[in-house]
N, C-alpha and C positions, 0 to 999 in steps of 0.2 A: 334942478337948476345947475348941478357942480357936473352933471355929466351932458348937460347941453351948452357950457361954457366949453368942456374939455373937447364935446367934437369940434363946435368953434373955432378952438382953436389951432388942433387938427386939419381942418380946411384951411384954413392960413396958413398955415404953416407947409403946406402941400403946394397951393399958391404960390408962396413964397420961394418954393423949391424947385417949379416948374420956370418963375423967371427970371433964376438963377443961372438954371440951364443952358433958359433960351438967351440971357441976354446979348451972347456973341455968336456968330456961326460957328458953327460945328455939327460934324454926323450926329453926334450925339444931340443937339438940340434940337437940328432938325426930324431926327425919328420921335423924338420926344411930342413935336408937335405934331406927327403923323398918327400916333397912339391920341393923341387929345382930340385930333378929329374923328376916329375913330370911334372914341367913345362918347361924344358927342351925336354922330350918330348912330349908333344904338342908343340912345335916348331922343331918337326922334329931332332933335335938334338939328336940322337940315343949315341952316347960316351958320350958326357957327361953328358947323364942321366944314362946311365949304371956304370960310374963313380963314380956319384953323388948316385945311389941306392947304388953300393958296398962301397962306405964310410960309408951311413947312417947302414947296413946292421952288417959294422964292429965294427961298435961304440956300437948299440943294443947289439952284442951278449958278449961282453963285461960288459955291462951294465946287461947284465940277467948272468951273472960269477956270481955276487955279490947275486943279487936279481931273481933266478929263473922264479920266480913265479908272477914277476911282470907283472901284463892283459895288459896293454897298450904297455909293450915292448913285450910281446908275440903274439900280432899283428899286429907290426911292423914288426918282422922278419918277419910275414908269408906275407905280403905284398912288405916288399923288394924281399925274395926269387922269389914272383910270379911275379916283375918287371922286375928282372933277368933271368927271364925263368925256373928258377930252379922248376921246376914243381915238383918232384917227392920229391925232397927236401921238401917243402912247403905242400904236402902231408903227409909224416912222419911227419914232425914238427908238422902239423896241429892234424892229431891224436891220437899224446902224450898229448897234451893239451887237447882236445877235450873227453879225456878218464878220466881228472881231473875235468872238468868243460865246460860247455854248453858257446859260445860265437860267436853269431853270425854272428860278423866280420871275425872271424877264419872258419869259417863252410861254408860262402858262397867262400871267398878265396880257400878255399881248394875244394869247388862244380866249381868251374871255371877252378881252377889247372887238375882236371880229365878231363875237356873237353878239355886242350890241350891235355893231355897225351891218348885221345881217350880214353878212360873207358868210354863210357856211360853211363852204367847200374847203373854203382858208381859214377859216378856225376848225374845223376838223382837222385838215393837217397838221395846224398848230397843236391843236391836242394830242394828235398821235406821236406828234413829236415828243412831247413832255410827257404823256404814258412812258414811251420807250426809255428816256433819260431818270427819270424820276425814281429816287429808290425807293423800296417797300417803305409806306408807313410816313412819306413825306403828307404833311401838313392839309396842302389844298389836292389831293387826289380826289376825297370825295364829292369838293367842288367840281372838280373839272369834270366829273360823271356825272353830273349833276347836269353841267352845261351840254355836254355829250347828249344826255338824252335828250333834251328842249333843243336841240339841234335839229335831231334825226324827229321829233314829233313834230316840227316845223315841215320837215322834210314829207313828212307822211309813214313813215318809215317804224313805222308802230313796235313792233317786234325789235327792232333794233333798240329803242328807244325805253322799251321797257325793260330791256338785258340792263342800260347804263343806269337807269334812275333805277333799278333793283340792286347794282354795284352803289351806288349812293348816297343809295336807305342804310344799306348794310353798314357802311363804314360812319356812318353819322344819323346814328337813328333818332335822334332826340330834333329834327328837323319836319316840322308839322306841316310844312308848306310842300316838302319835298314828297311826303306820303301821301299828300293829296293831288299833286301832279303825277305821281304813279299811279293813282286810284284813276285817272283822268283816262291816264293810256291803255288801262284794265279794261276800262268801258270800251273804248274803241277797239278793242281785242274782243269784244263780247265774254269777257273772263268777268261779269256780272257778280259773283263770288266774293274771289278776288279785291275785285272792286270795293265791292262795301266795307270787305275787311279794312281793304286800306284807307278808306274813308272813315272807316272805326278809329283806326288807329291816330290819322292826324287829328281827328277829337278828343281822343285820351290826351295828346300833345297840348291842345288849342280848343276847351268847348265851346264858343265860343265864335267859333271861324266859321260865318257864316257861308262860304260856298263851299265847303264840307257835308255840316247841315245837310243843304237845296242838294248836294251828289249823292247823299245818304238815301233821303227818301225816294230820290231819281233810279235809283239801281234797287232799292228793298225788296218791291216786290217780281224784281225778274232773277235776285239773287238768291229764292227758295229759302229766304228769312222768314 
């Protein structure tokens, strides 16, 4: 009972802290609220992260009223807008700034934005832009190869596609969904092997994940398992 009071009141007190923050605008409250949608959803909780992005979203653009030109709030919105979906939004935003200043948090946002809105050809660019900009060991690399590949296997473009989802795996192997989309473009390689390994492996990840499973038994026996 005395350590399910204390988390208690630990969660209150976190609460408490969170609408301390936010209760004025400021970068700082607004990121604040950009992490809280965030991790709302990764816990599945779709509204009230959507919520939680359109507050921090509204507080930002408010915030860049005063101070236009402020990098960090102009990175915010472009990452709210892209939590929101607003893809095309997030696109404009991203190349009015982008046309004042190089910033590689804004450039792969908006290389990720054209891959929902299907432009390839323009989120390739945009990727290859932010490859070349991007120094070793920055943060969303493995993402962006990640996108890279689901590009070029849209594309048809298989070989290519499995160069970037293998640069992807690599840099962020604890991604189950990521090794099973490699196992995908293994198959259409006829690299059958391959394949199952890598469908092995996003089950080590995920047992669980059922279109893994159904790829598992789909390649077994042409994979000389």
């Amino acid at each position: 009972m005395k350590r399910w009071l204390q988390g208690a009141a630990l969660a209150v007190f976190a609460l408490v802290a969170v609408a301390a923050v936010c209760a004025e605008d400021s970068y700082a409250a607004a990121l604040s609220l950009y992490w809280e949608g965030r991790r709302f959803e990764a816990g599945d909780s779709i509204r009230d992260s959507q919520q939680t992005f359109q507050r921090s979203l509204a507080m930002t653009e408010r915030l860049l009223v005063a101070n236009p030109e402020h990098p960090d709030l102009q990175v915010l919105k472009t990452w709210n807008l892209f939590r929101l979906g607003r893809y095309a939004e997030a696109v404009v935003y991203a190349q009015t700034v982008l046309r004042q200043r190089q910033d590689i948090r804004i450039l792969e946002t908006m290389a990720e934005s054209l891959y929902f809105l299907k432009k390839d050809e323009e989120a390739l660019q945009a990727f290859v832009r932010y490859f070349s900009a991007a120094p070793e060991g920055d943060e969303r690399l493995s993402s962006a190869y990640y996108y890279v590949g689901e590009i070029y296997y849209r594309m048809k473009k298989y070989e290519h596609a499995d160069i970037a989802l293998s640069m992807a795996v690599a840099m962020e192997p604890n991604m189950y969904y990521w090794w099973y989309r490699l196992g995908i473009i293994k198959e259409q390689l006829g690299q059958y092997r391959r394949a199952y390994e890598t469908y092995k492996r996003s089950l080590d990840l995920r047992p669980q994940f059922e279109p893994a499973k159904e790829a598992l038994e789909r390649v077994k026996t042409k994979s000389s398992f």
